[in-house]
MIMIDREN-782032 format. One record per residue (C-alpha): y, z, x. Coordinates in steps of 0.5 Angstrom, whole numbers, plus 500, padded with zeros to 3 digits. Last residue first. Layout:
% MIMIDREN-782032
YZX;...
END
This chain:
% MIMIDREN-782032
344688138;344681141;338678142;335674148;330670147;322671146;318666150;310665148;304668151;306670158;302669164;300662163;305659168;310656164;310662160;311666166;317661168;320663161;321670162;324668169;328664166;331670161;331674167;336670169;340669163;340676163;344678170;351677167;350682161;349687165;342691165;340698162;332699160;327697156;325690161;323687153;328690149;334689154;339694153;346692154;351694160;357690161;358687168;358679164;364682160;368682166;366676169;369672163;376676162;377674169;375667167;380666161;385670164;384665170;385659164;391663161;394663168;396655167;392651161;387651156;386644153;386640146;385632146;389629140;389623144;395624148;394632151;395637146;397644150;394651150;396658152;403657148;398658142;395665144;390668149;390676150;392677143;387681142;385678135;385672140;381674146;375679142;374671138;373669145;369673147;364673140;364666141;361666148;357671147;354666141;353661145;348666149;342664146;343656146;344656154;337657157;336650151;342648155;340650162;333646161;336640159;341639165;343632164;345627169;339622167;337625159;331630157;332631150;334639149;329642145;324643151;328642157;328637165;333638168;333645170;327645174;325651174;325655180;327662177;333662182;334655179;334656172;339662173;343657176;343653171;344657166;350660170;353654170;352652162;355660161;361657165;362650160;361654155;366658155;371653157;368649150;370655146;376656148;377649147;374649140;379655138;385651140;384644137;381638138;376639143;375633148;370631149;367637144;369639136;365644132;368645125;374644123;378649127;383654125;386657131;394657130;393658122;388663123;392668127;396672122;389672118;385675125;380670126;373673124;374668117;375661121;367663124;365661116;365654117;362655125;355658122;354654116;355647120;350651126;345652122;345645118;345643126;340648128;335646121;336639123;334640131;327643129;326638123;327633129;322637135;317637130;312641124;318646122;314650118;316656122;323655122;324656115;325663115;330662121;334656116;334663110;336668115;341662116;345661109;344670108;348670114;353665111;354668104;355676108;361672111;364669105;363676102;366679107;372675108;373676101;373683100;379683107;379688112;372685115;369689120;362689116;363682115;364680122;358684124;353680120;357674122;356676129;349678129;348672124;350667130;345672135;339670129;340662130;340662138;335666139;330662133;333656135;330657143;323661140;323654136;324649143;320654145;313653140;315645139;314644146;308647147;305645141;307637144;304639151;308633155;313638156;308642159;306638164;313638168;313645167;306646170;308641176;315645176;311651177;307648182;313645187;316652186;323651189;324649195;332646195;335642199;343642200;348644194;352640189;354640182;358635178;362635171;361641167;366642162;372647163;377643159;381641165;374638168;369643172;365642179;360646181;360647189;353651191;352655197;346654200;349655207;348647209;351644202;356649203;358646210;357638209;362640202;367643207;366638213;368633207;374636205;375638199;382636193;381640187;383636179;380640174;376647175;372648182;367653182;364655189;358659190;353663193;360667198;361672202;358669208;363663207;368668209;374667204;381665205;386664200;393661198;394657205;401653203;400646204;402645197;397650194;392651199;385654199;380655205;374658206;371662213;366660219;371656222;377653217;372649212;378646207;380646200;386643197;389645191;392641185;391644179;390653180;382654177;379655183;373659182;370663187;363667186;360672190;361676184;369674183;373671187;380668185;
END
């Protein structure tokens, strides 16, 4: 499907080959689609998708981004040509995260985002509640991460910083169980959060989630040109998009939200998801266009940005976030202010 100048290849098995100026996909030898590359800034491959070298060789030269997604929806690989960059904006990122106080000040404002969005949706979650102890249960975990958001900026170091989101976390997926509908909760209970693989339904929709978030982030680095291996909370590792992650943490919970709006709804359900040996959970079949679709559309949603002061989608954010932060890269901004759910 193509959405946004985006298509994603979610049907297993596919082929996908250069056919003159145009994009095309097979099933089984058959042509299912065609797309001109003229249309396209990139290509997001999900589980097992054949392509043809001259293809690769083609995007790579049109500066259209090929990403590669596993069955579970994480992200595996990304290809694209020479990128240009701003070589002296990565040199002032690359000497701030030399900067110990500079470090510490956004990976903060990172945890802050991220911890202050999770209450939002307890917060909201209790409000909607129909049943006294679910609201009392969800209200208790509010109060338990406004206290780790008070106790962020005494956190001297990178390790006290990540211990408060980690007890934040466990906090806030102990109660998520509580925004399930209870007809559903036995079929999407979760046990806290589990990832390669995910162990159970709700963990599988959510890893599918982040997985397209964490693309978007990326890409959003990029477009800022930021290096986006290279983070603040996040521990530079080879092979990981520490930047993108830390960009990541404040969107975590839209994706929640999502995902909990598609069970409660109905629209993805037990029969959508299989168990693989091992215990490994995954979203199958239509349900992971579904999931895609019902993705793109909530990134066209408006929502009001505090520091713009006016109407942008939802999808367009992550990208004004990195250049937000680009301007505190550079000097130009004081600090960096997350994005914050209303």
């Amino acid at each position: 499907m193509q959405l946004l100048n985006t298509l994603y290849v979610t049907t297993p098995d596919s082929w996908l080959r250069l056919d003159n100026d145009t994009l095309r996909v097979e099933v089984e030898r058959e042509t299912r689609l065609r797309v001109p590359l003229h249309h396209l800034q990139a290509v997001v491959c999900f589980g097992h998708t054949g392509l043809s070298a001259p293809l690769m060789h083609r995007l790579a030269e049109d500066g259209i981004a090929l990403v590669l997604l596993d069955n579970h929806g994480r992200f595996k690989a990304r290809l694209e040509g020479a990128v240009s960059g701003n070589v002296l904006l990565r040199q002032a990122q690359h000497a701030a995260v030399r900067d110990a106080a500079f470090t510490l000040g956004v990976a903060r404002a990172v945890v802050a985002g991220k911890l202050k969005n999770q209450r939002q949706v307890l917060l909201r979650g209790a409000r909607e509640a129909k049943q006294a102890d679910d609201e009392a249960a969800l209200t208790r975990a509010a109060l338990d991460l406004a206290a780790s958001l008070r106790a962020l900026p005494a956190a001297g170091s990178l390790d006290a910083l990540r211990g408060i989101e980690g007890e934040g976390a466990r906090t806030y997926f102990a109660a998520l169980n509580r925004l399930v509908r209870p007809d559903l909760r036995g079929v999407f209970a979760m046990d806290g959060r589990t990832r390669r693989p995910p162990r159970d339904r709700m963990n599988a929709l959510l890893s599918f989630f982040y997985s397209m978030w964490m693309n978007d982030c990326r890409s959003a680095c990029e477009a800022a040109g930021l290096d986006p291996q290279v983070g603040f909370l996040h521990a530079v590792r080879p092979g990981r998009a520490a930047l993108a992650l830390d960009l990541m943490e404040e969107f975590r919970p839209f994706a929640d939200r999502l995902a909990l709006t598609l069970i409660n709804r109905a629209q993805v359900s037990a029969k959508d998801f299989v168990e693989r040996e091992g215990g490994a959970v995954l979203l199958e079949g239509d349900a992971r266009k579904a999931v895609v679709v019902a993705y793109q559309e909530r990134k066209q949603e408006a929502l009001t940005h505090a520091l713009l002061a006016q109407s942008i989608a939802l999808g367009i954010v992550p990208l004004v976030q990195a250049r937000l932060l680009a301007r505190h890269v550079r000097g130009e901004a004081e600090g960096y202010v997350p994005f914050l759910m209303r």
